[in-house]
C-alpha positions as CSV (number, residue, x, y, z in Angstrom):
1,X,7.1,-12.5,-8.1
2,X,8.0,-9.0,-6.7
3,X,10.4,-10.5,-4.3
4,X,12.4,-12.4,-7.1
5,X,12.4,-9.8,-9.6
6,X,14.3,-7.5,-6.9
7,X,16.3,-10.9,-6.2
8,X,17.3,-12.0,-9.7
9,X,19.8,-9.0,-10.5
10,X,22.0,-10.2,-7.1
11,X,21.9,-13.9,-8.6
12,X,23.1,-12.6,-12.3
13,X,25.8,-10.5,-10.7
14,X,27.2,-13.0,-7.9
15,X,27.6,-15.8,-10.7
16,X,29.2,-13.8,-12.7
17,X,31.9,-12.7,-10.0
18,X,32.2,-16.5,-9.2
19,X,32.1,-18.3,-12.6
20,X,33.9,-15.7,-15.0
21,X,37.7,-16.5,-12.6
22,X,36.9,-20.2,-13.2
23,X,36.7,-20.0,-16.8
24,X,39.8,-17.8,-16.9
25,X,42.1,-20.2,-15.0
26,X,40.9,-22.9,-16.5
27,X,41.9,-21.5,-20.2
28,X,45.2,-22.2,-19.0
29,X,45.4,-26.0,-19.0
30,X,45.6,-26.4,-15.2
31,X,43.2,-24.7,-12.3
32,X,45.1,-23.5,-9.0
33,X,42.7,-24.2,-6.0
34,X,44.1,-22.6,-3.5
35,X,43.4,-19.1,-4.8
36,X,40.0,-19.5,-6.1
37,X,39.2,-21.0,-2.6
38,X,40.8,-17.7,-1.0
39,X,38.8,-16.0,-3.9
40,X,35.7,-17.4,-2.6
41,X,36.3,-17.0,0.9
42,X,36.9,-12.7,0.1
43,X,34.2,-12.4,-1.6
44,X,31.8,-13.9,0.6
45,X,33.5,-11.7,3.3
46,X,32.6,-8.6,0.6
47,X,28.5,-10.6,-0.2
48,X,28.4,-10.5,3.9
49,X,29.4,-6.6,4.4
50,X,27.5,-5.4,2.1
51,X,24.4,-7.0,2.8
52,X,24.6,-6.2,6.1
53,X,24.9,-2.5,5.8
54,X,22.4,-2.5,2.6
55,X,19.5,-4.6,4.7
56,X,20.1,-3.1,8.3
57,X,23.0,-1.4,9.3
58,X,21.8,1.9,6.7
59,X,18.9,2.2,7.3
60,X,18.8,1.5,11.3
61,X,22.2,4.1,12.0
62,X,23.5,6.1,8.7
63,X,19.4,7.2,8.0
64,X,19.3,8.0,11.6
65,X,22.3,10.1,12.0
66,X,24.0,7.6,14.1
67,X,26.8,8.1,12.3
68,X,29.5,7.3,15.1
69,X,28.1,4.1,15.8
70,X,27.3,3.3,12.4
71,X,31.4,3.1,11.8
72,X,32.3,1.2,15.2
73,X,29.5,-1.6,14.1
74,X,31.3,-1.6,10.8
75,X,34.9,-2.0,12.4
76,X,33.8,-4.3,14.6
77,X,32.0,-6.6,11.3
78,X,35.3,-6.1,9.4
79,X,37.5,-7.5,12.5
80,X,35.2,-10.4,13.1
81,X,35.4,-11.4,9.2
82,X,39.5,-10.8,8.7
83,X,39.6,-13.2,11.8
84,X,37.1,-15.7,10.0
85,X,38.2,-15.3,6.8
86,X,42.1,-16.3,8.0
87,X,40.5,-19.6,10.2
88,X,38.8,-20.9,6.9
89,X,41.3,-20.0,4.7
90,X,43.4,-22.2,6.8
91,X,41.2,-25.2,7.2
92,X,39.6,-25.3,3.7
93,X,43.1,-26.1,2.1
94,X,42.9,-28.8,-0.3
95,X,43.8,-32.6,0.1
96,X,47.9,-32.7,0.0
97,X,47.0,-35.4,-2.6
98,X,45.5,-32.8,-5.0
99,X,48.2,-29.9,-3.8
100,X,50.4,-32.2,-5.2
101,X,49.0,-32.5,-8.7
102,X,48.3,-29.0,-8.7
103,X,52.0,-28.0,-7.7
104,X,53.3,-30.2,-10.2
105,X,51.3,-28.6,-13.3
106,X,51.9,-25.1,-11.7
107,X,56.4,-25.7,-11.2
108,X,55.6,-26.8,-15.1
109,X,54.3,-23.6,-16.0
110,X,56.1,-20.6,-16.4
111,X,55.7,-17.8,-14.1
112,X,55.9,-14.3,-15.3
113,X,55.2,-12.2,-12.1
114,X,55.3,-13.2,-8.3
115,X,53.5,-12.3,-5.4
116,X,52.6,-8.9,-4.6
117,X,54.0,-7.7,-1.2
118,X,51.8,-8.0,2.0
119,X,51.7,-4.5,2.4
120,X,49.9,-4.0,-0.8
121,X,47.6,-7.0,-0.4
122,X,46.2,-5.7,2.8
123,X,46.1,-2.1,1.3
124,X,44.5,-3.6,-1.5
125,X,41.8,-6.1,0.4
126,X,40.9,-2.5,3.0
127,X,40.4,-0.7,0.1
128,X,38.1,-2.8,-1.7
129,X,35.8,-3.7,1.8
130,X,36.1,0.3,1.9
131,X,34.3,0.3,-1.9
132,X,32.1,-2.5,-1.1
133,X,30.1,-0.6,2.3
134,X,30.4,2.8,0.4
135,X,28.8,0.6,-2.7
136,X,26.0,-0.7,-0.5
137,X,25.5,3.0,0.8
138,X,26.0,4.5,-2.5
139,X,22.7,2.0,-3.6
140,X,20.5,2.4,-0.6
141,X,20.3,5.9,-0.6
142,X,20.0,6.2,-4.2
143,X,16.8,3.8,-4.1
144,X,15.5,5.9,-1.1
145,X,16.2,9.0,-2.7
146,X,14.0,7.4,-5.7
147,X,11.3,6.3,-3.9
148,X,10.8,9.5,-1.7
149,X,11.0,11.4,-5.0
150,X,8.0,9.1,-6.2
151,X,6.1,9.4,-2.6
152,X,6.4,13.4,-2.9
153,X,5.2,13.6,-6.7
154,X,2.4,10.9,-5.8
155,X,1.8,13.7,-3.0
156,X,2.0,16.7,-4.8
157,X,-0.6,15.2,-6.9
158,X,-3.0,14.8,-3.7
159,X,-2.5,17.9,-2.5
160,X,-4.9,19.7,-4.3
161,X,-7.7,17.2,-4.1
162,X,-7.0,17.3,0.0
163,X,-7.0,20.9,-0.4
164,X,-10.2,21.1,-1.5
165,X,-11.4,18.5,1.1
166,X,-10.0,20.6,3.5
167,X,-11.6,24.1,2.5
168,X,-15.2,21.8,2.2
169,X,-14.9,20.3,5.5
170,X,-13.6,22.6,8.0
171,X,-14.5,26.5,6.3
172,X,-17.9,25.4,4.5
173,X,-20.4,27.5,4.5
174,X,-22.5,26.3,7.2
175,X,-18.9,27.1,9.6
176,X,-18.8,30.2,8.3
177,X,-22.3,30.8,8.6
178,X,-22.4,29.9,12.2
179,X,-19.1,32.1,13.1
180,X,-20.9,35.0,11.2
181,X,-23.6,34.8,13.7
182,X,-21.7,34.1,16.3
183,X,-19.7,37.4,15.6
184,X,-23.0,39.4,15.1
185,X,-24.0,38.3,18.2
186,X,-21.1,39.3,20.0
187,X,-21.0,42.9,18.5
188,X,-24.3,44.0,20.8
189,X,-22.6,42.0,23.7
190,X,-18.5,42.6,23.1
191,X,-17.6,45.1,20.3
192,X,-13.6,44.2,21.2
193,X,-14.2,40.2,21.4
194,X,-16.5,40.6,18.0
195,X,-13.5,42.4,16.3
196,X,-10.9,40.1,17.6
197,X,-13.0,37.5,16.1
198,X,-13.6,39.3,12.7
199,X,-9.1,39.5,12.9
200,X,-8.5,35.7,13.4
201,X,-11.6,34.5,10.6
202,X,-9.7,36.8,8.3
203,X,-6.1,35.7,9.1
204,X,-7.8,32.0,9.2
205,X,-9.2,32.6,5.4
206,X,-5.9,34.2,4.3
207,X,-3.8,31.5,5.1
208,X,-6.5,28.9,3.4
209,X,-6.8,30.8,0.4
210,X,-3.3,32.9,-0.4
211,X,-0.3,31.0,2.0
212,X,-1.2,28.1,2.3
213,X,-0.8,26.9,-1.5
214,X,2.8,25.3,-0.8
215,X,3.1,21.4,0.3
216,X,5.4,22.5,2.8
217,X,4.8,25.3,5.4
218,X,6.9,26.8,8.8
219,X,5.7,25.2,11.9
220,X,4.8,28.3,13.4
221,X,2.0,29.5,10.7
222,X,0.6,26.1,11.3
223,X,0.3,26.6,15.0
224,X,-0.8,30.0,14.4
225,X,-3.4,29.2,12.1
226,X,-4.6,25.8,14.3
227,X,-5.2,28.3,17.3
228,X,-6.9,30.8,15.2
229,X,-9.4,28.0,14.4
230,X,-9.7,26.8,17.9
231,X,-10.5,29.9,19.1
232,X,-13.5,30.8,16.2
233,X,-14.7,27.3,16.7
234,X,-14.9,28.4,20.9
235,X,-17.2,31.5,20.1
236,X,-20.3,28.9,19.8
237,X,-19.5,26.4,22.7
238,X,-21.5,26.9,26.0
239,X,-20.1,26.9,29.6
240,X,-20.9,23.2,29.7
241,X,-18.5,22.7,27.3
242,X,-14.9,22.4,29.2
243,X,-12.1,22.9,26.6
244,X,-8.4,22.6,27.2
245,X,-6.0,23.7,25.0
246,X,-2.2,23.1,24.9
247,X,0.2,24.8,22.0
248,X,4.0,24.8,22.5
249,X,7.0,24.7,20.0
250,X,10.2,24.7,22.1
251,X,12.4,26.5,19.5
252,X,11.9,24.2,15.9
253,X,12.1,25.9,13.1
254,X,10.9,23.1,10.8
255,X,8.4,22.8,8.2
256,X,5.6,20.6,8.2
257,X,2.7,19.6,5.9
258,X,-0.2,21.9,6.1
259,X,-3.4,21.4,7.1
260,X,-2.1,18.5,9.1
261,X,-4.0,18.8,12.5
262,X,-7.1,20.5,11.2
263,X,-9.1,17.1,10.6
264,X,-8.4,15.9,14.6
265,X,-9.6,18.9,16.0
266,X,-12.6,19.5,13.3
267,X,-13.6,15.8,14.3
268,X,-13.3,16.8,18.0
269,X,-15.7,19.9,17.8
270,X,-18.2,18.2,15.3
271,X,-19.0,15.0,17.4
272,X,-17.6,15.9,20.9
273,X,-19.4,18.3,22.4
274,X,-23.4,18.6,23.3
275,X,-23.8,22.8,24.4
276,X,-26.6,21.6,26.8
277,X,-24.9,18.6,28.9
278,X,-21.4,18.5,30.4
279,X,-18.9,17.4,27.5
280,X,-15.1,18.3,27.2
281,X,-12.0,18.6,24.7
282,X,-8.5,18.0,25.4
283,X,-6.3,19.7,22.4
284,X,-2.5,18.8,22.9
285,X,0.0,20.2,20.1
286,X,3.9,19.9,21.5
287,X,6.8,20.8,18.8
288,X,10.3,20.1,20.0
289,X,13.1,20.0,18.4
290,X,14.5,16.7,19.3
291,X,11.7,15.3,19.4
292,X,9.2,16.6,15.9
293,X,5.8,17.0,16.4
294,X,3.1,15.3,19.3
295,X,-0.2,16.1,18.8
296,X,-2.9,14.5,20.8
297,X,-6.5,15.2,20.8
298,X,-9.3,13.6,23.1
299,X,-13.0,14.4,23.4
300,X,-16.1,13.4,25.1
301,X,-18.5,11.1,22.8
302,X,-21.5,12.3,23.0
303,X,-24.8,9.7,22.8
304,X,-26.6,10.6,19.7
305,X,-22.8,11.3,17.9
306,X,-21.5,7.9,19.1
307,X,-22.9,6.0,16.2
308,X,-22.3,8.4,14.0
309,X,-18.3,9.1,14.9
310,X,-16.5,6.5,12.7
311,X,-19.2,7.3,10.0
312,X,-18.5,10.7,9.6
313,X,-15.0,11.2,10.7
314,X,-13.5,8.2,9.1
315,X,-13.7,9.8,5.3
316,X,-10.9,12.4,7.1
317,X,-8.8,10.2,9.6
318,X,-8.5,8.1,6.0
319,X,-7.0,10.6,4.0
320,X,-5.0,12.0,6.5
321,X,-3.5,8.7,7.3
322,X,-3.4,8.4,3.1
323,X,-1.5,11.7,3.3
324,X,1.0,10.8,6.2
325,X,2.2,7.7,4.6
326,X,3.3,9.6,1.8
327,X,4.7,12.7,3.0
328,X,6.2,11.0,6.2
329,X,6.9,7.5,5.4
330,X,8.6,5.6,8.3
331,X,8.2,9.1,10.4
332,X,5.1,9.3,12.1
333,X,2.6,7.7,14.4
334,X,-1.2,7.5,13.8
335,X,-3.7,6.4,16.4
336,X,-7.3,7.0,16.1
337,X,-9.3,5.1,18.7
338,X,-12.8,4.6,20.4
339,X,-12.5,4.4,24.0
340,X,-15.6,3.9,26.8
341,X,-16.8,7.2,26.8
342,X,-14.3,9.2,24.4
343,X,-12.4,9.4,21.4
344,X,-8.3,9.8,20.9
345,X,-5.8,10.4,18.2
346,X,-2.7,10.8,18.6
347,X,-0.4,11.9,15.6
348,X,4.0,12.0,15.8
349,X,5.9,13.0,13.4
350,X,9.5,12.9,13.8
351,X,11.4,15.0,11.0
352,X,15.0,13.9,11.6
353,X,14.5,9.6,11.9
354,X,12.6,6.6,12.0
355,X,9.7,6.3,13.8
356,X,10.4,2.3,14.6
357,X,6.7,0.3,15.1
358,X,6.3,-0.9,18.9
């Protein structure tokens, strides 16, 4: 029902443009052939271009910046039609038995205008394919424009509730409870490492509380505040534990959605790591330009957290993957998987295009 509710305005419209020139010629007592058949054949030239670049040729180059070959494709498509167009214009000529009949009923009627020149039919058919492709453009990225306005309300809407899940699930109290003690600990031991520690919980909680109330943040405070967690979250981990971390952004100065990689590495540190057996975490966060955002995250699964991983992390790989489809539609990669003796994620996000399925 969806499908032909979308379909039923292009079936209205395309009758119209073929049935209205019928009843106008044939108000006149005689109906020419040979035009409407040229009629036809242009305007199933004009149905083929613009479906074309409204179902593919948009979305998979003009959306993607590929601007240059976006026009060649289209050149090319508007040579191959002319050339077709011309062949069935020649071969779809009526019978000479009904040219005749309709020549005689057109020499009796009078003619008040003749043919316009060639020059001014070929400016005039270039012109129109030129409003037909900028039509289909001028469509497409209205509707996208429409619908990403919808995705970001729908996720302006969520933020706050993933907010709060956020605040709950990686800075409750038991986390700050346990780097507390870890801190107090550290003071008889380290006073420089305690104090370093007391610097990045407060920068950690300033960010959560006071900057961090945008949908939209700089990809540096994100990084900055992801390694500020990493490193409280290493003040309790035992020499057992090996960790190896990875942040790098080659140069982008792009925003991103906050709190983004904060559930992967949570996940990791809650069910990866056993302080009195060997165990491990492998944090990955590259940023490039030209390439957005690849964030990986692997960790050991440890046996009495192996039954309890998809029950307690799932909740938060759901919403993120809730919040990804609506912030990033068509622009990221999500992968969450149980291996034979670890977990992985991987999360992409590519700012500038299309993130085409594999």
């Amino acid at each position: 029902m969806k499908n032909f509710i979308k379909i039923f305005p292009h079936i209205i419209i395309w009758a119209i443009v073929l049935i209205v020139p019928i009843y106008l010629i044939s108000r006149e007592g005689t109906f020419d052939y040979k035009p409407y058949y040229n009629y036809v054949i242009r305007m199933g030239i004009f149905a083929i271009l613009f479906y074309a670049n409204y179902s593919y040729l948009i979305r998979k180059y003009l959306f993607n910046r590929k601007f240059t070959l976006y026009i060649i494709i289209n050149i090319m498509l508007i040579a191959v039609l002319v050339v077709f167009q011309a062949l069935l214009s020649e071969y779809m000529k009526p019978a000479p038995e009904a040219m005749k009949i309709v020549q005689q009923g057109i020499q009796d009627r009078p003619r008040h205008y003749g043919k316009p020149p060639m020059v001014m039919r070929v400016i005039f058919d270039y012109v129109s394919i030129i409003f037909v492709i900028g039509l289909a453009v001028a469509i497409k990225t209205t509707i996208r424009w429409y619908r990403d306005s919808i995705n970001l309300e729908k996720a302006k809407s969520v933020q706050l509730e993933a907010d709060l899940r956020n605040l709950r699930s990686q800075l409750n109290p038991h986390f700050l409870f346990n780097t507390l003690n870890n801190i107090y600990s550290l003071i008889a031991i380290d006073q420089s490492r305690a104090q370093d520690a007391v610097h990045r919980l407060s920068k950690l909680l300033r960010y959560v509380m006071y900057d961090n109330d945008v949908l939209f943040v700089p990809l540096d405070k994100e990084l900055e505040f992801t390694r500020n967690y990493i490193d409280l979250m290493k003040l309790r981990l035992s020499p057992e534990v090996k960790l190896n971390v990875l942040i790098e952004n080659k140069g982008s100065h792009d925003m991103i959605a906050s709190l983004m990689f904060i559930t992967l590495i949570e996940n990791a540190f809650k069910h990866g790591i056993n302080n009195g057996s060997e165990s491990f975490i492998d944090i990955s966060i590259l940023v490039d330009p030209g390439i957005g955002v690849l964030c990986t995250v692997e960790n050991s699964l440890v046996e009495k957290e192996q039954n309890m991983e998809e029950k307690n992390s799932g909740i938060g790989l759901a919403n993120l993957s809730k919040r990804l489809a609506l912030l990033y539609p068509h622009k990221h990669e999500f992968i969450a998987e149980k291996r034979t003796d670890s977990f992985f994620t991987l999360l992409r996000i590519d700012f500038r295009k299309e993130i085409t399925e594999s």
